[in-house]
C-alpha positions in Angstrom: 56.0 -46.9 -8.8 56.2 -50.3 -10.8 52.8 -52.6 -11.1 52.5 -55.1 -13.7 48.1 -55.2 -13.9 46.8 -58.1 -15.6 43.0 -58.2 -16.9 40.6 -61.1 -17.3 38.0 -60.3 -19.8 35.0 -62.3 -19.9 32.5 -61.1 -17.3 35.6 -58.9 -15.8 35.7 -56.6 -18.2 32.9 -57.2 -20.9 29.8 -58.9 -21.1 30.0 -61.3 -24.2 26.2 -61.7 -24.3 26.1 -65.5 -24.6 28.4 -65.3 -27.9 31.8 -66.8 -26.0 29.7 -69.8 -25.6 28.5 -69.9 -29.0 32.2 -69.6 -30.5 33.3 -72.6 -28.5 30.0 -74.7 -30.1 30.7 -73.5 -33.9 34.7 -74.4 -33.3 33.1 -78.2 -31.9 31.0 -78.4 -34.6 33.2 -77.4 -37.0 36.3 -80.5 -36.4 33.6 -82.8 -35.1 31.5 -82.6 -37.9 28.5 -82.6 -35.6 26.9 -80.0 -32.9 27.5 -80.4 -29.6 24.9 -81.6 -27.5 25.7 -79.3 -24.3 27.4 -76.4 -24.2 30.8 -75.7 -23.4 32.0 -75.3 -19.7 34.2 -72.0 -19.0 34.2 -70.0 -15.6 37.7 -69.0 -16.1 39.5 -72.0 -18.0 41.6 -71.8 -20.8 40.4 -72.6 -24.3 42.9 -75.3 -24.4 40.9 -76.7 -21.0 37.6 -75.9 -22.3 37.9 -77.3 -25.5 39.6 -80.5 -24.3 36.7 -81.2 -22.0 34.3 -80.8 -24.7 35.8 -83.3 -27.1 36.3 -85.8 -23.9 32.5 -85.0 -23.0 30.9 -85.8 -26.2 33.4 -89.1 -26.7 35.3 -87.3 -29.4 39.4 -88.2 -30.0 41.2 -85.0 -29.3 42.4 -83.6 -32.5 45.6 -81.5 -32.9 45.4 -77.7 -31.3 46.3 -76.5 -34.6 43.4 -77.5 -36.0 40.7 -76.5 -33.0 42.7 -73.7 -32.7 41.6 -72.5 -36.7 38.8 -73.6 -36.0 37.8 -70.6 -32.8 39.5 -68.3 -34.3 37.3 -68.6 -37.6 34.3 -68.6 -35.0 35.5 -65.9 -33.4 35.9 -64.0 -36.6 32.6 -64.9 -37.7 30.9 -63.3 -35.0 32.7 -60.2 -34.4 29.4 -58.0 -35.5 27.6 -60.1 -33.1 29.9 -59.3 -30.5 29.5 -55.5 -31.5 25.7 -56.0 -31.6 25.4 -58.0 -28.3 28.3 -57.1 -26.6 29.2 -54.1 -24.2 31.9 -52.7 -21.7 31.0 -53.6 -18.2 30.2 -50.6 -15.9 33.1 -48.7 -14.8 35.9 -50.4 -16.9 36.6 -47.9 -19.3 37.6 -45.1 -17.4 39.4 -48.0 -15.1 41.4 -49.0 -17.8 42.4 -45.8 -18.7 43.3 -43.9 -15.5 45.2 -47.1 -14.9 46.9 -46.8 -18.4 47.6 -43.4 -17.7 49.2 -43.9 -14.0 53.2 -43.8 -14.3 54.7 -46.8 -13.8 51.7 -49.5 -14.2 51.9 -51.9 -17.4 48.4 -52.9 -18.3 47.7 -56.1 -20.1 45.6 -59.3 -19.9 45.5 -62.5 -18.5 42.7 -64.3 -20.0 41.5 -67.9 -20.8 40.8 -66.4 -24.6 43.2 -67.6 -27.4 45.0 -64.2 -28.4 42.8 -63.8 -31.4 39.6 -63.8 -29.5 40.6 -61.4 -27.1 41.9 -59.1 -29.2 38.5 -59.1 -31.0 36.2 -58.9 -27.7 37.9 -56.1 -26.7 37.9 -54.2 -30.6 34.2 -55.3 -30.3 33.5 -52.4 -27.0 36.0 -50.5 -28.1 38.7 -51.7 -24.9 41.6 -52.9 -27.3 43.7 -49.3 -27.6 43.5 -49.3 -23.5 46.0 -52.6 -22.7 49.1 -54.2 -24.1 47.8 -57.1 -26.1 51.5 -57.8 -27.0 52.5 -58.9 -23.6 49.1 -60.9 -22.1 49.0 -64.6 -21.6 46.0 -66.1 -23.1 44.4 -69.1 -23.2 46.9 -70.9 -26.3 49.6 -70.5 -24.0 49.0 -72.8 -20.8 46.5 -75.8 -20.2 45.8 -74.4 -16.6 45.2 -70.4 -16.1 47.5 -70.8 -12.9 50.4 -71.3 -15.9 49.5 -68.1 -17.6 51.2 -65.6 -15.0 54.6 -66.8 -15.6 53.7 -66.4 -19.3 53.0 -63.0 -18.9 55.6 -61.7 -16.6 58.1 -63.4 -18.7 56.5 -61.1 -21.8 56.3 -58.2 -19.8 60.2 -58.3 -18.4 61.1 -58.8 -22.0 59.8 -55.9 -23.1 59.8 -53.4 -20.5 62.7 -52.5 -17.6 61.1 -53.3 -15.3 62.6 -54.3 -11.9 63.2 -57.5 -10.9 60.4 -58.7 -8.2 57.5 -55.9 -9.7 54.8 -56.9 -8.1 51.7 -58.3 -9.9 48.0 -57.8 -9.7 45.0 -59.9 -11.2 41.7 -58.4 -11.9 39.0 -61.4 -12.2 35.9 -62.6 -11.3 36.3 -66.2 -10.9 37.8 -68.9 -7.8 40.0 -69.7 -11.0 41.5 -65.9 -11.2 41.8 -66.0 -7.3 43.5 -69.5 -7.8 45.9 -68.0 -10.2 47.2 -65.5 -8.2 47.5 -67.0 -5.1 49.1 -70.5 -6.5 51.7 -67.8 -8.0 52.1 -65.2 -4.6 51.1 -62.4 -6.6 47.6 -60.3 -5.7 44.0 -61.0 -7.0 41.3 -58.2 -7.0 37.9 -60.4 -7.4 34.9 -58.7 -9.3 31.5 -60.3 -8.5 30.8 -59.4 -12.6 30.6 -63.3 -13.4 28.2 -65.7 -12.2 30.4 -66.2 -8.7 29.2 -63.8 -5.8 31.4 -62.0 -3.8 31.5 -63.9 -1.0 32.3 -67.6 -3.5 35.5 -64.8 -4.6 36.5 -64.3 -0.8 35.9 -68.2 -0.1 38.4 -69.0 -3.1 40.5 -66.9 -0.7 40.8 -62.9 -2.3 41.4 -60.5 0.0 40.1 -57.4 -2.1 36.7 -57.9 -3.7 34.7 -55.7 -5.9 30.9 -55.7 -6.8 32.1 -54.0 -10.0 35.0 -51.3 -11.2 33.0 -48.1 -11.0 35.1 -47.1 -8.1 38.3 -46.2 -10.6 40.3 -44.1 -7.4 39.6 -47.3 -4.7 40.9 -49.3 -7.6 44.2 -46.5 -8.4 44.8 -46.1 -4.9 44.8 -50.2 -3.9 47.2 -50.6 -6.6 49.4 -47.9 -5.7 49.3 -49.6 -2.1 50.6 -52.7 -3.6 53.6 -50.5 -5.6 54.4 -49.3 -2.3 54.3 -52.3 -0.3 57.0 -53.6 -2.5 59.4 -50.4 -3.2 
């Protein structure tokens, strides 16, 4: 069996409480020099798209990624109590991630809109980091469009691992974004209807497999070993 499993986070796999959102305002407020007067757009773009957009909404020049970059990453760091405090695993995904971690053959990892610092700290924040392999995600630094990030992360994965050529790839997300990810790049989507998109938005954006939640870890195991064994 060979699966490569990539994870969203936001709304997929934690609730952030409101405190994503607030990051994205201090990091504004922090290169604009002034608070923003809406709040930043996500449902499943990158923070290179999401912080773009809010510089272009509020008639701001963009400045260099370096610099917004510092800038959430300071705000992330900033509220990582918060995130302890406010935060929390969504149901089921805990013992998900780790019968998936502990199936032979699957690489767990993430695929998320989050600059690398931020997810690393959402997920230290419940207590999820120790369950994927940070080192080989694609995150939200690494492509403008989320559609871009699944090349970034099988190209980290086959670097590190030996894994065969053609493993087949899964998503795990809970936005038309996620489903648009996978599908642009043939590989499979499992939607969660976690977010603020119901199921049936998920199957309209065109996934097959949709979730209300993960609390059902062995339909979840046994739909990715399905997938293993549709391409062995």
């Amino acid at each position: 069996m060979a699966l490569i499993v990539l994870w969203d986070i936001d709304h997929t796999l934690i609730d952030n409480a409101g405190v994503s959102k607030e990051i994205y305002g201090a990091a504004f407020e922090a290169v604009a020099r002034r608070r923003p007067s809406c709040p930043a757009v996500t449902e499943g773009r990158t923070d290179l798209l999401i912080m773009r957009e809010m510089f272009d909404r509020h008639g701001v020049a963009q400045p260099a990624w370096d610099t917004v970059q510092a800038a959430l990453e300071t705000a992330g760091r900033e509220r990582f109590e918060e995130l302890r405090r406010r935060g929390r695993a969504l149901p089921g995904v805990r013992d998900a991630l780790t019968a998936v971690a502990q199936e032979p053959g699957i690489i767990s990892s993430v695929l998320t809109g989050n600059i690398a610092p931020n997810a690393r700290l959402k997920l230290a924040a419940v207590g999820l980091d120790g369950l994927v392999d940070l080192s080989v995600g694609a995150y939200g630094a690494d492509h403008l469009e989320r559609a871009g990030l699944v090349a970034v992360a099988r190209d980290r994965i086959h670097g590190a691992y030996a894994v065969p050529a053609g493993t087949p790839v899964a998503l795990v997300g809970d936005t038309p974004r996620d489903v648009e990810a996978a599908l642009t790049n043939g590989v499979q989507i499992v939607g969660v209807a976690t977010g603020v998109h119901t199921a049936h938005e998920l199957r309209d954006a065109g996934a097959g497999v949709v979730l209300p939640d993960l609390i059902d870890t062995e339909f979840l195991l046994n739909h990715f070993r399905r997938i293993s064994g549709a391409h062995s």
